[in-house]
C-alpha positions as CSV (number, residue, x, y, z in Angstrom):
1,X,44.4,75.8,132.0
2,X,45.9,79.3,131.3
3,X,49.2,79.5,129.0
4,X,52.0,81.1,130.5
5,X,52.4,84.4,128.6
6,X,55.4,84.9,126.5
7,X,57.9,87.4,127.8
8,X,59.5,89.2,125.1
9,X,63.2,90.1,125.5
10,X,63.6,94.1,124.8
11,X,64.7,95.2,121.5
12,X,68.2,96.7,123.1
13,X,68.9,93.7,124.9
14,X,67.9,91.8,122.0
15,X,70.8,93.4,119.8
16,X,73.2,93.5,123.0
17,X,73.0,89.6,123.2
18,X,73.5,88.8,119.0
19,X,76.1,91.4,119.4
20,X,78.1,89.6,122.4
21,X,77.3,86.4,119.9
22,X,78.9,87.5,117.1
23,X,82.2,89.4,119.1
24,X,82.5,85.8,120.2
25,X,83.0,84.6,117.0
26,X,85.9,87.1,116.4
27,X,87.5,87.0,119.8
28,X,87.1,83.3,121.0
29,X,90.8,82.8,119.6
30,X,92.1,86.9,119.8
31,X,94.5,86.1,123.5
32,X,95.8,82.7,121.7
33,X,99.7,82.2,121.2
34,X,98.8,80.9,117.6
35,X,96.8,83.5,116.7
36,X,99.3,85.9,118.0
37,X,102.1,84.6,116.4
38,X,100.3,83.9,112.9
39,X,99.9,87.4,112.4
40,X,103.2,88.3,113.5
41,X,104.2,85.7,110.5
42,X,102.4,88.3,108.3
43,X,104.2,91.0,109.0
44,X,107.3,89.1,108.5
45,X,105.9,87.6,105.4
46,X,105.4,91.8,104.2
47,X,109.1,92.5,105.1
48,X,110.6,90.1,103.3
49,X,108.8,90.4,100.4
50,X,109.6,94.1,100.5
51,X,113.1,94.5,101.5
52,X,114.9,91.4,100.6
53,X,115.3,91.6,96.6
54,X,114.5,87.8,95.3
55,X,115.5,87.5,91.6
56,X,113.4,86.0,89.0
57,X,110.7,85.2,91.5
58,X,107.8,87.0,89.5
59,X,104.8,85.9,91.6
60,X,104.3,89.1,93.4
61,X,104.1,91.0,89.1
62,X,100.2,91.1,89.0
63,X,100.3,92.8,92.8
64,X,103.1,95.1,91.7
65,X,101.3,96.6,88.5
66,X,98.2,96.5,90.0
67,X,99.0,98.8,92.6
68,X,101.9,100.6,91.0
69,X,101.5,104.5,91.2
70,X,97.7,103.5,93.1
71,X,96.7,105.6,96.2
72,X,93.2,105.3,97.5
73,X,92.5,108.7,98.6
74,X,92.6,109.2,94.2
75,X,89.3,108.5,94.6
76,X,88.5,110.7,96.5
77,X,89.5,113.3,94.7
78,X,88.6,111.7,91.1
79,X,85.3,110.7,92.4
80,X,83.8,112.9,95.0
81,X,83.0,116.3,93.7
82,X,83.3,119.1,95.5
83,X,81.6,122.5,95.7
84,X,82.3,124.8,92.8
85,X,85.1,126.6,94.7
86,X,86.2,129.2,92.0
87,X,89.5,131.0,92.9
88,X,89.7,134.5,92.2
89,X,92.9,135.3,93.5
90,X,94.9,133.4,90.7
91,X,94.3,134.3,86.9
92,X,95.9,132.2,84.4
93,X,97.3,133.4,81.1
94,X,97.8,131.0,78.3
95,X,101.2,131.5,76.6
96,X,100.3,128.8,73.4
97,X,103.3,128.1,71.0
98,X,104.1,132.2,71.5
99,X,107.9,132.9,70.6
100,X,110.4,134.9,73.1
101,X,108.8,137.7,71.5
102,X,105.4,136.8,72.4
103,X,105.9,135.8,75.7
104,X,107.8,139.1,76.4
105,X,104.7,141.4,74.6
106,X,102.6,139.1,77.0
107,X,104.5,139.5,80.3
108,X,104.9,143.5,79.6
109,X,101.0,143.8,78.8
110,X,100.4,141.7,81.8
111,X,102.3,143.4,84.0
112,X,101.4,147.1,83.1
113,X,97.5,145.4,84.7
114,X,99.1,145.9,88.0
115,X,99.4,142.0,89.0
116,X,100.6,141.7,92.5
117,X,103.4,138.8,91.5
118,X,103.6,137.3,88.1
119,X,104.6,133.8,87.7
120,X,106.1,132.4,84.5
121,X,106.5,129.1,83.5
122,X,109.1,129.1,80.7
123,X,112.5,128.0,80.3
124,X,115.3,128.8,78.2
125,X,118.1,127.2,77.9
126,X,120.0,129.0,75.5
127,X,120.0,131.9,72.6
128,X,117.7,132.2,69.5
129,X,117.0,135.7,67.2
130,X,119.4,138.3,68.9
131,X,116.6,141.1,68.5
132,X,113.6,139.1,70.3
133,X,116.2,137.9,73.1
134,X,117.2,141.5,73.5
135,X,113.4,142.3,73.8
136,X,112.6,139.8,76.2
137,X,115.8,140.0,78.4
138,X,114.9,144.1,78.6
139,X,111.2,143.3,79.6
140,X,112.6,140.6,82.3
141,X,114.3,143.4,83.6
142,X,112.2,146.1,84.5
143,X,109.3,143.9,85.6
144,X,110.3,142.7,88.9
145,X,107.7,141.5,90.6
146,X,108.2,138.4,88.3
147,X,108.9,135.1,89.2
148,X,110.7,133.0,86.3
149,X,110.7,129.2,86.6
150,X,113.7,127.1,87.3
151,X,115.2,123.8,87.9
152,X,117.2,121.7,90.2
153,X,119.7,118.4,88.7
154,X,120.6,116.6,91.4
155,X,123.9,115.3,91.5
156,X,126.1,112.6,93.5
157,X,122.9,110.5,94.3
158,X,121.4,113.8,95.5
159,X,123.6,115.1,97.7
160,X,124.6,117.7,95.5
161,X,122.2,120.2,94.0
162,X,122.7,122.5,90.9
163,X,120.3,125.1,89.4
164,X,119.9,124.3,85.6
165,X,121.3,127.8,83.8
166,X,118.9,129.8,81.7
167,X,119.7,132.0,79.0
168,X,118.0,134.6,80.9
169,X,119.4,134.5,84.4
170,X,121.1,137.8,84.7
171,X,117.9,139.1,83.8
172,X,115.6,137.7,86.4
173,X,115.0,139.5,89.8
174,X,113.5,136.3,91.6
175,X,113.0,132.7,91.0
176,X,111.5,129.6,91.6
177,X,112.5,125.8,90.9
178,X,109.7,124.2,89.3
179,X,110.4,120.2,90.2
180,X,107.8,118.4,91.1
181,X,107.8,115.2,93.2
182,X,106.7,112.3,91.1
183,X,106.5,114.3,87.8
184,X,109.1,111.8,85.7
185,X,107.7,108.7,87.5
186,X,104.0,108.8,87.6
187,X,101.1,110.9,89.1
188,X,101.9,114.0,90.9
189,X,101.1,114.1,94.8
190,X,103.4,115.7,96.7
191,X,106.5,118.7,96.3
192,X,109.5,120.1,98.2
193,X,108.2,123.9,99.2
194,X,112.1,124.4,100.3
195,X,115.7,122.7,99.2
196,X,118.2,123.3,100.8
197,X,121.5,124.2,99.1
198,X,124.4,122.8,101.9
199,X,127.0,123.8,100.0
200,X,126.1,126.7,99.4
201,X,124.4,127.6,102.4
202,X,121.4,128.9,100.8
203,X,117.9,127.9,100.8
204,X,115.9,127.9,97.6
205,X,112.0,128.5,97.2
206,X,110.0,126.6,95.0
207,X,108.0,128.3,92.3
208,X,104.7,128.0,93.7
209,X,106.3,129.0,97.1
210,X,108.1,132.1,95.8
211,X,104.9,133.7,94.1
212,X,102.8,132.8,97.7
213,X,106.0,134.8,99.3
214,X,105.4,137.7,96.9
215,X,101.1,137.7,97.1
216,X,100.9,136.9,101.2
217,X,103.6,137.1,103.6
218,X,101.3,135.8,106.3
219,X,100.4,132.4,104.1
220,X,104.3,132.4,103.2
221,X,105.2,132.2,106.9
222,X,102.9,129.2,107.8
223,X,104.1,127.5,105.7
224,X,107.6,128.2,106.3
225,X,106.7,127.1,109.9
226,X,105.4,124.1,109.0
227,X,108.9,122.8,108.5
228,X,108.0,120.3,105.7
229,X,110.6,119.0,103.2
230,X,107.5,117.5,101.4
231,X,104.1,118.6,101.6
232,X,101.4,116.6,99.8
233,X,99.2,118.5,97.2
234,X,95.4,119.2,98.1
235,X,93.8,119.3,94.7
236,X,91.0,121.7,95.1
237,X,90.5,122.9,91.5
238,X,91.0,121.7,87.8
239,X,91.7,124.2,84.7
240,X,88.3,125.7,84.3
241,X,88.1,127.1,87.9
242,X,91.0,129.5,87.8
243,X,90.2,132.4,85.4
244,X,92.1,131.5,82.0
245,X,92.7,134.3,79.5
246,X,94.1,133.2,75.7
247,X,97.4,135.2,75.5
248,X,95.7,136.0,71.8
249,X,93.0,138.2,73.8
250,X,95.2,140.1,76.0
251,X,97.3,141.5,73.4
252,X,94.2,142.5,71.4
253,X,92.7,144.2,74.6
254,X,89.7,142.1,75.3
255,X,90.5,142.1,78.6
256,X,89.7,144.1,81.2
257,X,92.5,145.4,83.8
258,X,90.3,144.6,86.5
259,X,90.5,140.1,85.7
260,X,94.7,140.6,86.8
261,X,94.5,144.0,88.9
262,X,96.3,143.3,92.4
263,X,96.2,138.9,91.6
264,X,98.6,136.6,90.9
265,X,99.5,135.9,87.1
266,X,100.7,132.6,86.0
267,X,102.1,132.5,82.3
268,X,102.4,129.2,81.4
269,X,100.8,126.4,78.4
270,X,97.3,125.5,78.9
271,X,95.2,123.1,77.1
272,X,91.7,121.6,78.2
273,X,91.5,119.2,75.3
274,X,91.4,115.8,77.5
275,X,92.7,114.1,74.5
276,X,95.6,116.2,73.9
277,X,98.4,115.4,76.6
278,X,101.0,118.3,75.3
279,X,102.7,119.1,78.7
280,X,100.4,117.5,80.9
281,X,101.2,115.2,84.0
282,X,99.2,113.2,85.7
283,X,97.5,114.1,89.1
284,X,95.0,112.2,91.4
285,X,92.0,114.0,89.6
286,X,92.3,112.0,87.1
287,X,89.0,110.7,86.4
288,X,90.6,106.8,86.1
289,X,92.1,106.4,89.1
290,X,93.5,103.4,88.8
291,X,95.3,102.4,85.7
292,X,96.1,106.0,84.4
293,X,96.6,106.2,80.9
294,X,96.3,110.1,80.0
295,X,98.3,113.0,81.5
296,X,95.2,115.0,82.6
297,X,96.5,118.6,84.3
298,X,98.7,121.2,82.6
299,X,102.1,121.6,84.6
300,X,100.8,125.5,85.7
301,X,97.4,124.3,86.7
302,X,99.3,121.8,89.5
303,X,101.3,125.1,90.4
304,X,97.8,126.8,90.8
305,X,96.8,124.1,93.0
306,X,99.7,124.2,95.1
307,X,99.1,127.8,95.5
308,X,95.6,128.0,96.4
309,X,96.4,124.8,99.1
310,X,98.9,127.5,100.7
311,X,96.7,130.3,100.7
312,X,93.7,128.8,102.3
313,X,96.0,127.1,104.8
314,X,94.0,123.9,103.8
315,X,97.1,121.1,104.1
316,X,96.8,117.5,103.7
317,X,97.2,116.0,107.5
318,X,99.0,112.5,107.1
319,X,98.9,110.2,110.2
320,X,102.5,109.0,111.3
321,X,103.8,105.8,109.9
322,X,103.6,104.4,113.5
323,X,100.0,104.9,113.7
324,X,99.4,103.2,110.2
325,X,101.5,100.2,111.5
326,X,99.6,100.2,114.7
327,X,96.9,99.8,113.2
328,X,97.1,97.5,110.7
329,X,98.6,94.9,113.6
330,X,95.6,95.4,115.5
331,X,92.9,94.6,113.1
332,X,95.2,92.1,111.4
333,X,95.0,90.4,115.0
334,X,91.2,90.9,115.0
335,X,90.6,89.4,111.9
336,X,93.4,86.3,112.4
337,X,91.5,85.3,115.2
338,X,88.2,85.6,113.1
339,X,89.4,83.3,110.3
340,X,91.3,80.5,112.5
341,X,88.1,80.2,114.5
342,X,86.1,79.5,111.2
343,X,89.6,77.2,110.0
344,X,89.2,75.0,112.9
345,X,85.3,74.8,114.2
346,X,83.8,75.5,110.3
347,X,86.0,74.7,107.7
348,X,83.4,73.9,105.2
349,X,82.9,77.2,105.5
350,X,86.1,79.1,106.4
351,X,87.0,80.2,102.6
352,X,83.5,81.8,102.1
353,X,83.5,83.5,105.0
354,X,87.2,84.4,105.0
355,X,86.3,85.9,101.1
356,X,83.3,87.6,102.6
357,X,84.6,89.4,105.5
358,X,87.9,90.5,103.3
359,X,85.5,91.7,101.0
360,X,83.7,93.8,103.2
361,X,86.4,94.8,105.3
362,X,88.4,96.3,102.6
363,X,85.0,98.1,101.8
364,X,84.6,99.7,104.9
365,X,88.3,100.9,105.5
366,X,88.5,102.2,102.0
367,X,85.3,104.0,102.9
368,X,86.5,105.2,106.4
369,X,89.9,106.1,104.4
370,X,88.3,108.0,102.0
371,X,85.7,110.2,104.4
372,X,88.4,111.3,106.7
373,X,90.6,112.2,103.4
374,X,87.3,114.1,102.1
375,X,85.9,115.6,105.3
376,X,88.9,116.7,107.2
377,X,91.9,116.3,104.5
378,X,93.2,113.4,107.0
379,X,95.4,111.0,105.0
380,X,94.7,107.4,106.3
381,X,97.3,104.7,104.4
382,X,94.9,101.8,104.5
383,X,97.3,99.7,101.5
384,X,99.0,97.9,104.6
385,X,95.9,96.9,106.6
386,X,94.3,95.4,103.2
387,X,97.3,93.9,102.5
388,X,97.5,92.2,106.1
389,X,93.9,91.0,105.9
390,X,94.5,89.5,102.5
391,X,97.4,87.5,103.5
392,X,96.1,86.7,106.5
393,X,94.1,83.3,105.3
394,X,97.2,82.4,103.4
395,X,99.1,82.4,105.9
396,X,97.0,80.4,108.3
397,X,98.2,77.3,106.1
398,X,101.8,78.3,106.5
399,X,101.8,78.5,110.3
400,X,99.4,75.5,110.7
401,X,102.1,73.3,109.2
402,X,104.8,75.0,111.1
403,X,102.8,74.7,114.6
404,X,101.7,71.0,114.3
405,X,105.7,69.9,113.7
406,X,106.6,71.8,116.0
407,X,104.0,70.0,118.4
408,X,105.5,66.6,117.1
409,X,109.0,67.6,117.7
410,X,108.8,69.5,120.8
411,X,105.3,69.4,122.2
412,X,104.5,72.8,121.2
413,X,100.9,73.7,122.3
414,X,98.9,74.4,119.4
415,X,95.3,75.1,118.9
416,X,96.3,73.5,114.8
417,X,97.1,69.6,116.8
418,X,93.8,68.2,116.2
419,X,92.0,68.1,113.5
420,X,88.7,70.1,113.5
421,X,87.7,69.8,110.1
């Protein structure tokens, strides 16, 4: 008697059909009320925890200070190297320990090599030898294509803003505030191109964008159009892809007019020893990402930065704060209807699997996060969809004992009032 041959099922439909088998897994509970309403409970759960202030309730430390001052797309920038993207345009002078009289024999020297803006980053706050201050005060003068560095105290809670007087002031021909957002509370990401003086009625330019203003009026303008109050930094470049000239080696001639001819000059403290953290901040190239412990950029190297970022017109693009939320409900829904099909049909398996799937999920945002961050400069806040798909097999517990009184007391339909494991 003949067999009957086997038919084989094709290759595509074979994937098709383990593929509708395992979206049933995840959707078999997705349209529930309980599934619905468990992860609106984790949402909740995140705004209270957030916004109402519970005193000496310390659970949440070890979350807090392991995430405090942490931002995924770090790695990306601390991690993922790019190409070798020297910039030519900007030419960095290291000032050292020099006196007012060596900073004013450098600016001169610098400035008779034809720079098209000069940035310095140097503040004095008050008088020292009458002859040197003389000297440099007489050199600020004359060189006006320079823009000195200054900064803004904010007063009243910051409503009210007040430029910090240098000794110099009636000396200087244009200026620049040289704040940076985050500088005095952790890694520098983001600064304020623009502050607006109300009382005054003026509008003052940050350092970086005051020298832009001075090099490219085109650049200046797009960004002026951009109508930012904060823009977040794109670090391109550390210290040793700018051009860096010892102060020493320009007074001594070693350098040729043609390294500062028709570029901009920043004058300002620069050390590469990654061990020594004199004025240094730290930024997300840091190569430990998480956990920061040494300053790792020189203040004018994050000014560089910003500057180059302007003049390539390469901004960081961050999503709304809807379209964060928006997603972060949907695959928190996705996933709650994943781990109470597991709670109720597999429990002897639900934690592994619950642990598994958080494991690789948070893998594969942080990975998608990351790419569009590296790719396209898109910033992609994953921190609250992680956070939801943590909390979300916690919270199963929570809403299991609410939904089964609440069938006992009222007859509230519940997938949780039988016992499946």
């Amino acid at each position: 008697m003949d067999e009957k041959p086997v038919t084989r099922r094709p290759f595509h439909k074979h994937i098709a059909h383990h593929a509708r088998r395992y979206s049933r897994h995840i959707t078999k509970y997705l349209y529930e009320r309980d599934t619905i309403f468990a992860t609106l409970w984790v949402f909740i759960f995140i705004v209270l925890v957030k916004f109402i202030p519970l005193k000496n309730v310390h659970f949440f430390d070890p979350m807090k200070l392991a995430l405090h001052d942490f931002d995924l797309n770090d790695m990306t920038y601390s991690k993922f190297k790019g190409p070798d993207n020297f910039d030519n345009r900007i030419v960095i002078i290291n000032i050292g320990h020099a006196d007012r009289e060596g900073i004013a024999l450098l600016v001169e020297k610098t400035a008779s090599m034809k720079p098209k803006i000069i940035g310095l980053d140097a503040f004095f706050d008050g008088p020292r030898e009458p002859e040197k201050d003389s000297l440099l005060s007489a050199v600020f003068k004359k060189t006006k294509n320079l823009v000195a560095i200054s900064r803004i105290k904010w007063e009243h809670h910051g409503e009210e803003m007040t430029i910090l007087p240098d000794y110099f002031d009636s000396s200087y021909h244009l200026r620049g505030y040289g704040n940076i957002i985050g500088e005095e509370r952790g890694t520098i990401r983001d600064f304020s191109p623009f502050e607006e003086d109300e009382h005054h009625h003026t509008t003052h330019l940050s350092f970086a964008t005051a020298l832009v203003k001075g090099y490219n009026e085109e650049a200046f303008q797009k960004l002026e159009k951009r109508h930012s109050e904060v823009e977040k930094i794109n670090f391109t470049r550390r210290a040793s892809q700018y051009l860096t000239i010892e102060g020493e080696a320009l007074l001594n001639g070693q350098v040729d007019d043609s390294a500062i001819y028709n570029k901009i000059a920043l004058l300002g403290y620069v050390n590469e020893n990654p061990d020594d953290i004199e004025d240094k901040v730290f930024t997300p190239m840091n190569e430990k990402f998480a956990g920061k412990s040494i300053p790792d950029m020189n203040g004018i190297v994050v000014h560089a930065n910003t500057i180059s970022m302007i003049l390539d017109n390469k901004y960081v693009k961050k999503l709304p704060l809807w379209v964060t939320i928006v997603v972060a409900v949907l695959i928190g829904w996705l996933h709650m209807s994943f781990f109470i099909r597991y709670y109720l049909e597999n429990h002897i398996w639900f934690h592994l699997v619950a642990k598994f799937a958080q494991l690789l999920s948070a893998i594969f945002f942080v990975y998608v996060g990351m790419y569009l961050f590296q790719r396209f400069r898109i910033r992609v806040d994953m921190s609250l969809t992680l956070v939801v798909i943590v909390l979300a097999v916690d919270i199963i517990y929570f809403y299991e004992a609410f939904a089964v009184w609440m069938h006992k007391k009222f007859e509230y339909k519940t997938v949780f009032h039988q016992k499946h494991h």
